[in-house]
N, C-alpha and C positions, 0 to 999 in steps of 0.2 A: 421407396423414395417417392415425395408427393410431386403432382406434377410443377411444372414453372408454368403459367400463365402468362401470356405476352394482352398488354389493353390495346385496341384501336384508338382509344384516345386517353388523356393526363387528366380532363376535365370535365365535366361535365354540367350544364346551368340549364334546371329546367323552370320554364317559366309558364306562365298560369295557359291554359289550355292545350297544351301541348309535350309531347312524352318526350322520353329520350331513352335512346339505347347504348348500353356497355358493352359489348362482343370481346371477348377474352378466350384466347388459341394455346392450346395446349399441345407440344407433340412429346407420344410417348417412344421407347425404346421399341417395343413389341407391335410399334407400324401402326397403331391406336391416335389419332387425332381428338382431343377433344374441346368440344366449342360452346362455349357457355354465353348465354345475351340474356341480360338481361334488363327488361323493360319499366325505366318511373313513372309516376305520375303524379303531375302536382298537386292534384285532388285529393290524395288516396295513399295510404300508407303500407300498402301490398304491393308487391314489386314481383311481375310477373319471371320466370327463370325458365328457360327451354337451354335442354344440355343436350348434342349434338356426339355422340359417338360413330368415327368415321374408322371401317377396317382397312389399312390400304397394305396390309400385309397378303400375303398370299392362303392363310390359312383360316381357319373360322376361329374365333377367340370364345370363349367362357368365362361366365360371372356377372354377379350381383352390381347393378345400381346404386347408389347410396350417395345419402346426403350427410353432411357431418355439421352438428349444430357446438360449438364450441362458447360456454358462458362461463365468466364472475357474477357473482352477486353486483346487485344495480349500485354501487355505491353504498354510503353506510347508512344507516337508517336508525330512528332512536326505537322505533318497532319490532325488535329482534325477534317477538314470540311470534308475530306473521308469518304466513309460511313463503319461504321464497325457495324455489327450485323446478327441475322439471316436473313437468305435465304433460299427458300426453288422452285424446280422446279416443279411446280403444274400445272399441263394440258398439258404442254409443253411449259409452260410461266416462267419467273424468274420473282420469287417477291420477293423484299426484304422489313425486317420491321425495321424502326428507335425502337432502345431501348426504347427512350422519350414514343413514341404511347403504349408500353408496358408497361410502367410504371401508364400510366396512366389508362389502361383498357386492361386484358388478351387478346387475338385473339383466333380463333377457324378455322383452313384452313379443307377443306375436298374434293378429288378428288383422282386422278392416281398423283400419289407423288414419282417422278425418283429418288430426293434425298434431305434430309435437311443438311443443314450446318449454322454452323457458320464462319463470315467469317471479318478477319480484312485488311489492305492493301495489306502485301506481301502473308498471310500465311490463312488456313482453316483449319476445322472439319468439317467432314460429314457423313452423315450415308446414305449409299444406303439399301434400302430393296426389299428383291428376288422379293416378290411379291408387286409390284406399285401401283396397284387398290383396290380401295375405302379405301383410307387408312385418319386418321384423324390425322392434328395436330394443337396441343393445343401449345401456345406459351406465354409467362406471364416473368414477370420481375420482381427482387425486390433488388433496387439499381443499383450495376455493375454488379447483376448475373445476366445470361439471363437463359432459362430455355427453351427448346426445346422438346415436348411430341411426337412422334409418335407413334399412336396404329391402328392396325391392325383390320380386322372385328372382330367381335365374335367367338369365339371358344369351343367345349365342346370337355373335354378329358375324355373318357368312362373310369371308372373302370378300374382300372388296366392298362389303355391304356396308349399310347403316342402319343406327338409331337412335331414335331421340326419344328426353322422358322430360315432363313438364311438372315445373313444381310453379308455386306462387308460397313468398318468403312476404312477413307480418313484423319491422320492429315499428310498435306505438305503445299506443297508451291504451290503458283499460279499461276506457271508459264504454259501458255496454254501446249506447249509439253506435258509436262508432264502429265497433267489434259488428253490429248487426249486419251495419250497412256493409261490412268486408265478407261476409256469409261463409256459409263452411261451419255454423256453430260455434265460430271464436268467443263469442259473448262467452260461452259456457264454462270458460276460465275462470272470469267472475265467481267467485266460491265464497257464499257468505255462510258453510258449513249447515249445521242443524238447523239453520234460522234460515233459511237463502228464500221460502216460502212468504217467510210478511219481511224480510230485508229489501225485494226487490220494489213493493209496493212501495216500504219508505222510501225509497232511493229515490223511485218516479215523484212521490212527494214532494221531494226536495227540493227537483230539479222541476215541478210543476210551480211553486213558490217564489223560487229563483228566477222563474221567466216573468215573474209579475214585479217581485221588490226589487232584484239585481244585487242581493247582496246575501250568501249565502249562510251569513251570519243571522239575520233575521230570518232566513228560511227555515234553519234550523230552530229557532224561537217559535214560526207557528207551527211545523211539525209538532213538537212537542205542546204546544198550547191544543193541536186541535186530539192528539193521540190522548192527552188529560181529559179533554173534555168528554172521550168515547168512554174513556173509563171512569168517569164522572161518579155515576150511578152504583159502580159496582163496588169504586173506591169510596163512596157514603157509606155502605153498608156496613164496610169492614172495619172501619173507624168509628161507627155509633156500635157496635160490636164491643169494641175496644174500650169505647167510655164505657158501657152496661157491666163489664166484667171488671171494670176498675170500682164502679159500683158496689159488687158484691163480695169485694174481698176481704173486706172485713169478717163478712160473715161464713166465707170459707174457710178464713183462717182459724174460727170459732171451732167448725163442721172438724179440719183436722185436728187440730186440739182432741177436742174431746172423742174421736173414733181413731187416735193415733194407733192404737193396736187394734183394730175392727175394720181391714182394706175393705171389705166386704160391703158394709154397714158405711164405711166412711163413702164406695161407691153411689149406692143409692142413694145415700142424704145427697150428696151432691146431684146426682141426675134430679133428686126435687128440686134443688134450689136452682136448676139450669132451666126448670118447666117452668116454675113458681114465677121468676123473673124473666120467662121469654128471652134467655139467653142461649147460644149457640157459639159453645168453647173453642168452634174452628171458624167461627164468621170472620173476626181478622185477619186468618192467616191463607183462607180459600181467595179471596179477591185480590191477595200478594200471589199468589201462584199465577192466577189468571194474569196478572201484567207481566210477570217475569219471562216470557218468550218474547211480549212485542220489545221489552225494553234491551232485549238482549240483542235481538233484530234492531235494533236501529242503534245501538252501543256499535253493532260490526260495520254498519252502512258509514257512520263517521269516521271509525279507523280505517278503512280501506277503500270508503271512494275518492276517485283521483280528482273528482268536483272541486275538494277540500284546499288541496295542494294550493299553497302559494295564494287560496283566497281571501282578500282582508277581511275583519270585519270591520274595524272601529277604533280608534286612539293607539293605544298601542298594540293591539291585536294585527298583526300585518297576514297573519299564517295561519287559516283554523285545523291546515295538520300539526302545524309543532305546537310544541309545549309554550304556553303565555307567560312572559319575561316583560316587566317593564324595568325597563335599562333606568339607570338613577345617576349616572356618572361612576363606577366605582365596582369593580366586581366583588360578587357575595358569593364566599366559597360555597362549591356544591352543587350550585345553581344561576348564576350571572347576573340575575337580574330576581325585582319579585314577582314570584308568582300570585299576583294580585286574584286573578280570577279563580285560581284556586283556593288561597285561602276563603276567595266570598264564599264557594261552596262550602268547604269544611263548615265554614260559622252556619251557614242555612241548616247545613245538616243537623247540627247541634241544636240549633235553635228547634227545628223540626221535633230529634228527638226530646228533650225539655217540656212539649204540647203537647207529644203522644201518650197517651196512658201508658205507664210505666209496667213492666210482666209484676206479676204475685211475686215471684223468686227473687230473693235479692243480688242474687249473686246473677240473673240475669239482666236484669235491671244495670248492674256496673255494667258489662258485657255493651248491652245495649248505651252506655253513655261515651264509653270508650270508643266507639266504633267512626265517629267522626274524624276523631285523630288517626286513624288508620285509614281510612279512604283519604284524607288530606295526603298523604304519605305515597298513599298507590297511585295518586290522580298529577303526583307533581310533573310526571313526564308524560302525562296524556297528551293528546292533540287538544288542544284549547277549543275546537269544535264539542269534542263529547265533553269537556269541563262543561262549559254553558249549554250543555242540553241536561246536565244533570241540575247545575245551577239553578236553574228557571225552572226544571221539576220537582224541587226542592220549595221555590217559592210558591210555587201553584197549589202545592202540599199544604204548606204553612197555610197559605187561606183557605183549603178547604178544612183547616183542622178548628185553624178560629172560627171557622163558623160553626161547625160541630159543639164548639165549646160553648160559643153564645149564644145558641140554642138549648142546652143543656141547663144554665144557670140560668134562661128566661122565666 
């Protein structure tokens, strides 16, 4: 049976420079007193916890310490495929566990344990404990609870004796600042997966822009304007690549013709015609690898920084987390309102591909034309932040292709 806690007080109001304390008295059957305070503060979103075991039986008691961290998911979210659940930093490693794996069979983690949390997109729960070493936790699910055990080594409290163990408990938001300034490593929740190396820099980006324009909507525009411009150079290549071998298609087309049964013979003629013409079959597709990490890194910084949350940018964009709906008086099954900025993408995309030198294949070629109505499709429930970062790298595309072009027919 859990204990009954009795408050020393119904309210509590803290106000700017100064803490306050909750003190909560537990008495148990087995002569065990126990006394939990814990301490706010208006600055600070860690809440210091000092728990007080008093023996007033006559005998020595045994057993483990423990904290019990009890979550739901944060509310619903249109982000499903994010990860939300416990976390926990064990060795000096972050692991996090899918619910599902819980559900299906408890966990048992055991090690130097800096801190457990629960943890959804924007926001966490965590429990730090004083002492990190050899600590166990037990973790188990049923449904949408989750269920978070940490207990501490064994303890005997003599007769009459006492003890006390000190934790400092974390519910905020996830924004690294913040997490740094609370220390303990809580930042390291922040998990922008394989990318978390150039995520973090874009982040700082953002939030370096942000302090100069105030509106995270245009920060995100010269992010992307100045991440184009690094890639400037490498993205010419790969698209005068692109025109050279739309160039010589014709005359490949010739080459398999006529060595359709000679793979051999058809190889070679082609490696002449790749020399002949100072062309390199992979130059378009090497300088798309090369951007495909940062762009991936900064696709994760806009779904899961809490910057995002609730920030306008412009007309009817009130939200660069949610999805862009401009409301018309009238709801549109499906969707509520249109998604204006989406569609502008889709038509860029399109427009994009239309200028890009089309593949030799035809049947690639279709592939590549169809591909705009499919990312319209996938992008209708994005966060309207990462719509308009694709948006505008769409647009940046488009003029670096026209000039590619009018260069070409000069």
């Amino acid at each position: 049976q859990l204990p009954l806690f009795v408050a020393d007080k119904e309210t509590l109001k803290i106000e700017a420079g100064e803490s306050q304390t909750l003190t909560m008295t537990a008495q148990l059957a087995s002569g065990l007193q126990i006394t939990r305070r814990m301490v706010f503060a208006p600055d600070s979103y860690l809440i210091n916890l000092s728990v007080s075991i008093d023996n007033f039986s006559e005998t020595p008691l045994q057993g483990s310490p423990f904290m019990s961290l009890t979550n739901r998911p944060f509310g619903s979210t249109s982000q499903r495929y994010l990860f939300s659940g416990p976390a926990v930093l064990l060795d000096g490693k972050l692991q996090e566990v899918k619910p599902k794996e819980l559900e299906e069979a408890a966990q048992t983690l055991q090690g130097n344990i800096t801190w457990v949390a629960f943890e959804g997109t924007y926001f966490m729960t965590g429990v730090i404990p004083e002492n990190q070493s050899n600590q166990t936790l037990k973790l188990s699910a049923e449904g949408d609870i989750v269920n978070s055990l940490l207990l501490g080594p064994e303890d005997i409290i003599a007769a009459a004796g006492a003890l006390q163990y000190n934790y400092q408990v974390y519910f905020g938001p996830k924004r690294i600042t913040t997490l740094k300034e609370a220390g303990h490593d809580l930042e390291r929740v922040v998990n922008f997966g394989w990318f978390d190396k150039l995520a973090r820099p874009a982040l700082y980006l953002l939030n370096f822009f942000y302090g100069y324009v105030g509106n995270y909507g245009i920060a995100i525009i010269l992010v992307t304007v100045l991440i184009k411009i690094l890639f400037w150079p490498i993205a010419q290549k790969g698209l005068k690549s692109m025109k050279n071998m739309q160039k010589i298609q014709p005359k490949m087309a010739k080459l398999k013709e006529k060595y359709k049964n000679d793979s051999a013979r058809l190889n070679q003629e082609m490696m002449g015609l790749y020399k002949t013409y100072k062309v390199n079959p992979l130059g378009g597709c090497l300088p798309m690898f090369l951007q495909i990490p940062v762009f991936f890194a900064l696709y994760k910084v806009l779904l899961q920084a809490i910057e995002l949350r609730h920030a306008p940018f412009m007309l009817w964009i009130s939200d660069l987390s949610a999805p862009d709906r401009l409301m018309i008086g009238m709801d549109i099954p499906y969707l509520g309102g249109i998604p204006v900025l989406t569609l502008l993408m889709g038509g860029s995309m399109f427009l994009q591909q239309k200028m890009t030198p089309s593949p030799a294949d035809a049947t690639q070629a279709k592939i590549m034309m169809f591909l705009p109505v499919i990312f319209t499709f996938m992008f209708l429930n994005f966060a309207s932040g990462l719509v308009l970062d694709w948006l505008v790298n769409n647009l940046l595309s488009i003029a670096q292709q026209f000039v590619i072009n009018q260069q070409a027919t000069a």
